[in-house]
C-alpha angles and dihedrals in degrees: 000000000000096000083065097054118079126225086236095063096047085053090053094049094045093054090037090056092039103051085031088225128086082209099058081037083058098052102050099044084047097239147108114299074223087053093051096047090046083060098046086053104052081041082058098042088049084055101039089218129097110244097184132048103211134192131167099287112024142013126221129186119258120217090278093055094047092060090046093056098046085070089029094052095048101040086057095053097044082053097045089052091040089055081045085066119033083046085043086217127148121353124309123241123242110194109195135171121192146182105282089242108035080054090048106047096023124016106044094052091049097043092088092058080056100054089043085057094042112034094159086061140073135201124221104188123196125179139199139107097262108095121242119267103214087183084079090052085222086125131037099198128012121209099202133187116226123004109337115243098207136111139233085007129130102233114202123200118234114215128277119280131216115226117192138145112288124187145143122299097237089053089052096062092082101035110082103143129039084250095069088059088080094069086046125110094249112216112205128205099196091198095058117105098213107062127190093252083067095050095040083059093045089065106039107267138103118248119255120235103266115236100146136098114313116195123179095222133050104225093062091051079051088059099039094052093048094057086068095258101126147313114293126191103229141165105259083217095064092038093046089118097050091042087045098050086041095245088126131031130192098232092191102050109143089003111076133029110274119200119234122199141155097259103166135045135189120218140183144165121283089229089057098061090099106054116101087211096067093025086062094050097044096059093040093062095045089042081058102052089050094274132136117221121323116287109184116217100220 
């Protein structure tokens, strides 16, 4: 059946569906909106099935065509970046999804030093907790937080991070042994995997009962904690710019026992190794944190 569909109609249906007019399709391939039509309807005999829905004054695609373009759609897209970069013309496109919190405190502020570095290259960010399905082809690289749950992908520790008690200067000033941390507002991030039960153990003290503010991302318990509302345990490399500026301050340093972990992990598909795009991106981030080059873990 492919080698009876022409590469032409299969041009027409993908701008059709996605300008959602045969009209606006016709104008950009530089034909007849009649031309454009006549290629919809012989796509649609060769499939036996109707793509587009179509009334007097719009189309719009049925079940059938909305599948189609799915694949369409994508494979459009893989061939417009692979001409990019084999014409090295215009800037590459980095897709990239992140942990809410890791996007928010470290990777947005830095992302102008990247594109100073890369100016051949841009950046598309996108941020939640799911994890990127790169089976879609919607990312090109995850930062996760915790163990990736991905296959046939190269997974790349990020480096250890130090998580210790933050919190406002003013507050500090009368914390100056794990023990005063009892009679402290507590700030809890429920998503962290290091809690403040397992700090508390790590330096010789039972854990208070918690009845302060919760929060289910770190970076609000980083704000919450540097407007002077309680002590949060954080992670000093999301809060570098707080701690930097001075807004936060870590009252224990040197003086408790602070718990270090691999939080973060960068992950990518194994095809995609090969592309200077993500590989550039990969190491920049890596070079950033105190790394050397990527070095993948599996």
């Amino acid at each position: 059946m492919l080698s009876n569909i022409p590469i032409s109609a299969i041009r027409a249906f993908e701008a059709a569906a996605r300008t959602g007019s045969f009209r606006d399709a016709a104008n950009e391939l530089h034909l007849t909106p009649s031309a454009v039509s006549h290629a919809i309807r012989k796509l649609e005999g060769t499939l036996r099935t109707a793509l587009f829905e179509r009334s007097a004054r719009s189309v719009r695609l049925t079940p059938a065509g909305e599948n189609l373009m799915r694949h369409t759609g994508a494979a459009f897209d893989q061939l417009r970046r692979g001409l990019e970069e084999v014409a090295a013309r215009g800037p590459q496109l980095v897709r990239v999804h992140s942990a809410p919190s890791f996007a928010a405190q470290w990777l947005a502020p830095r992302l102008a030093q990247f594109l100073a570095a890369y100016p051949k290259l841009e950046v598309r960010l996108a941020a939640s907790t799911d994890y990127a399905r790169f089976s879609n082809d919607d990312f090109d690289i995850d930062i996760v937080y915790g163990p990736p749950r991905a296959e046939g992908v190269e997974i790349v520790p990020l480096p250890e991070e130090t998580v210790t008690p933050l919190c406002s200067p003013s507050l500090a000033k009368s914390i100056r042994k794990p023990a005063d941390l009892l009679d402290q507002t507590l700030i809890r991030s429920d998503v962290k995997r290091v809690q403040w039960h397992q700090w508390f153990t790590a330096n010789g003290l039972e854990a208070p009962a918690l009845h302060g503010m919760r929060f289910d991302r770190s970076f609000l318990a980083i704000a919450t904690a540097a407007e002077g509302l309680g002590v949060a345990l954080e992670s000093t490399l999301l809060a570098e710019r707080e701690l930097a500026c001075g807004r936060l301050v870590a009252p224990l340093a040197g003086r408790a026992n602070d718990i270090r972990y691999v939080g973060h992990r960068l992950i990518y598909p194994r095809a995609s190794r090969q592309r200077s795009s993500v590989r550039a991106f990969a190491d920049w981030v890596v070079a950033q944190l105190g790394g050397g080059d990527v070095r993948s873990s599996q």
